[in-house]
C-alpha positions in Angstrom: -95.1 18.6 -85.3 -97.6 20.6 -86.9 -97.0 24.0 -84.9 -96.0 27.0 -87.5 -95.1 29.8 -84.8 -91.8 30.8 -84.4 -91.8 29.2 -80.2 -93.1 25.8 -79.4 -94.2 24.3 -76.5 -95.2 20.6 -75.9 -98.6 21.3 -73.4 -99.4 17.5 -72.6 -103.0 16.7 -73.1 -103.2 16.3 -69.3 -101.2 19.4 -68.2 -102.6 22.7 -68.2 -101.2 26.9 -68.1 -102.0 28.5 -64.3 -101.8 31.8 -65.7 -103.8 34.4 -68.3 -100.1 35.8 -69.3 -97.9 32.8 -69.9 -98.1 33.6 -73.8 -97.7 37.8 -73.4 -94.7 36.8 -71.6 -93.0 34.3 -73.4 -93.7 36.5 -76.9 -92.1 39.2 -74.6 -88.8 37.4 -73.5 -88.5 35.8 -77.0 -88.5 39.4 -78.7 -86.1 41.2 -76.1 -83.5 38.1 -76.8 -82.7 37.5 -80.6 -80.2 35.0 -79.1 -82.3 33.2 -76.7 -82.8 29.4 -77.9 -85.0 27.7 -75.1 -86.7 29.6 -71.9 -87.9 27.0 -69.1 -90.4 28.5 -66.4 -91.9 26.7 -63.3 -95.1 25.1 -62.6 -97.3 23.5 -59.9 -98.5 19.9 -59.3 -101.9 19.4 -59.9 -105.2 16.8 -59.4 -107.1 15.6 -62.0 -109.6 18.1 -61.2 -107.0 20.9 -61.9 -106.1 21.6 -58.1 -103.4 22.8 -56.9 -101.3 20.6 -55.1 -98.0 22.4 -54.6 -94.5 23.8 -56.4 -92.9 21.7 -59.1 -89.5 22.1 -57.5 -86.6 20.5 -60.1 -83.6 22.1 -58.0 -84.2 20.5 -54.7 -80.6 19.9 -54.7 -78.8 22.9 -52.4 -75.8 22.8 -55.4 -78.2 21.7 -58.1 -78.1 24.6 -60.9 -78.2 25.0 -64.7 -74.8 23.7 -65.3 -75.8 20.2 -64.0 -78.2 19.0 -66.9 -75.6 16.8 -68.0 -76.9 14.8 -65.0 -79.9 15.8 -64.6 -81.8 16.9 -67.3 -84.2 18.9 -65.3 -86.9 20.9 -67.1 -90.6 21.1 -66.8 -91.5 20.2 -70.5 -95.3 22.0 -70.6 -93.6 25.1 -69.1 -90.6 24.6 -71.6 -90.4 27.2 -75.0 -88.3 26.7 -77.7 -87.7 28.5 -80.7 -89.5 26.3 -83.9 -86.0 26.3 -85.7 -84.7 23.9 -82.8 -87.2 21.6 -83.6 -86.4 21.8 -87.3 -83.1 20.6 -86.9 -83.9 18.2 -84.6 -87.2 17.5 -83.7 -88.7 14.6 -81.2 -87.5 11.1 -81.9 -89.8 9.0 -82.7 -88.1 5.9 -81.5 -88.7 6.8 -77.3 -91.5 7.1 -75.9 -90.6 8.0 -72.5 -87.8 10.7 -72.5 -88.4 12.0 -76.2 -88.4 15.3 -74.2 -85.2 14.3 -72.1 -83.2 13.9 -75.2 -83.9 17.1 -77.3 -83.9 19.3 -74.1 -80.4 18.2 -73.9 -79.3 18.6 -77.3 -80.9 22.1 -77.0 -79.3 22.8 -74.1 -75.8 22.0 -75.9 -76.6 24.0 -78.4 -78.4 27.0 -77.6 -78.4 30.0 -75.1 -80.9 28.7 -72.4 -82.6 30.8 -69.8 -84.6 30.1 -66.9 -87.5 32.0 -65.2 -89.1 31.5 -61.7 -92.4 32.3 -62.9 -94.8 29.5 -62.5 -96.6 28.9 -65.8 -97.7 25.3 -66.1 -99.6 22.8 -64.2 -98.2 19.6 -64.0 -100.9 17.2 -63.5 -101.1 13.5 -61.1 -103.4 11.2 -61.5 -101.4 7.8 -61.2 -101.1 7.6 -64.8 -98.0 9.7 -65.8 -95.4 8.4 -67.8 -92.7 10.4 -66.0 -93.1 9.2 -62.5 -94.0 5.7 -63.3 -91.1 3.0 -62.2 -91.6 0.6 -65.3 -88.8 -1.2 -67.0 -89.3 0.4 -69.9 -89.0 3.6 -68.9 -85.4 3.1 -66.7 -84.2 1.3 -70.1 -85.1 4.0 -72.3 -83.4 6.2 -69.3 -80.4 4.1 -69.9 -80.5 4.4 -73.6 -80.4 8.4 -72.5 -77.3 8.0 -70.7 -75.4 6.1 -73.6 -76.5 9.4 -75.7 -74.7 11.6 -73.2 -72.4 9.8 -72.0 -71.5 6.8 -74.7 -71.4 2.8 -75.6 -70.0 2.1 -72.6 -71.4 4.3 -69.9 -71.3 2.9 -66.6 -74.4 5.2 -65.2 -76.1 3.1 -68.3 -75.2 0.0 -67.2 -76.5 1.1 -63.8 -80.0 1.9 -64.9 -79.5 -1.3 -67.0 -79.3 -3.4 -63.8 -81.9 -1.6 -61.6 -84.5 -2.2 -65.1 -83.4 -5.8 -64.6 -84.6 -5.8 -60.5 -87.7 -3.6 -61.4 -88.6 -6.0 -63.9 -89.0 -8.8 -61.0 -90.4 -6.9 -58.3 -94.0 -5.8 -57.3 -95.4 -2.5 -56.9 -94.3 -1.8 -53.0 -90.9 -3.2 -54.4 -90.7 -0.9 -57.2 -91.5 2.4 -54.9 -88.5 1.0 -52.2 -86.5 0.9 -55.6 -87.5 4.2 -56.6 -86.9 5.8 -53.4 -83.4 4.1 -53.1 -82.3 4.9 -56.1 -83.4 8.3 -56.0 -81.5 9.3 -52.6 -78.5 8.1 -54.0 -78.4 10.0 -57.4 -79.2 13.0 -54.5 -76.6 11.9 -52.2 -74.0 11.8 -55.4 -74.7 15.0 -56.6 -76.7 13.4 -59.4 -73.3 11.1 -60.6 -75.5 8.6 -59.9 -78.7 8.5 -62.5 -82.0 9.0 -60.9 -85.6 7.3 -62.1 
């Protein structure tokens, strides 16, 4: 990483800031909190052209809050700012190249005093192409591989997303969007005890 401010953020190439004051008000949260680590805002769904399609909502749970990233890692990574030290300890590995993100939010997160702000900052843009919300074997296996960080060697929610990268691997697109969409309720239904995709 070749930012050399004192707070990072990760803007995708294909993600964009909704609002002029994103940066006045990140510098001011940062310097009112010596102790703050990492502050996530919210965002908006966007086209390609830059539209707004609607709220980025990661809590859809009713229960879902803060204390449930163990399960549920759930940040908004363009609206996501960390302090650079974070990163110098442990920066992005370069070994996954879907949840890179996933995994140093959550070592952050274990770490460091994290605060979140219903402002909406970034825009999160579709356009059919995104890593995060594509149902592709290698993504669920690297989600796997996410789990065994958290929750070790022998995690069974690993050997869950293990098994549905096996069925994803043999099924067409409408099959993969059934999968998704099953596999997604139940994580909701079990509080998130069950991994999502």
């Amino acid at each position: 990483m070749l930012a050399s401010g004192d707070v990072i953020d990760c803007l995708n190439a294909d993600d964009l800031y909704i609002r002029n004051d994103v940066m006045s008000q990140v510098v001011s949260v940062f310097q009112s909190d010596a102790d703050l680590g990492v502050l996530s805002m919210g965002g908006e769904y966007v086209d390609a052209h830059g539209k707004t399609l609607r709220p980025v909502r990661l809590r859809y749970h009713p229960l879902d809050n803060q204390r449930w990233m163990k399960w549920r890692t759930a940040v908004l990574q363009p609206a996501t700012f960390w302090r650079a030290s974070i990163s110098r300890e442990h920066p992005f590995c370069a070994s996954l190249h879907f949840v890179f993100d996933v995994e140093f939010f959550w070592y952050a997160y274990q770490r460091y005093r994290w605060r979140e702000m219903p402002v909406t900052a970034a825009g999160y843009r579709l356009h059919g192409n995104n890593k995060s919300t594509s149902v592709h074997e290698d993504r669920i296996r690297e989600l796997a591989k996410m789990e065994r960080i958290k929750f070790g060697g022998g995690s069974l929610r690993a050997r869950y997303l293990e098994g549905v990268a096996s069925v994803v691997a043999h099924t067409g697109q409408v099959g993969r969007r059934v999968i998704y969409n099953v596999v997604n309720s139940l994580s909701f239904l079990s509080c998130y005890r069950l991994p999502s995709i």
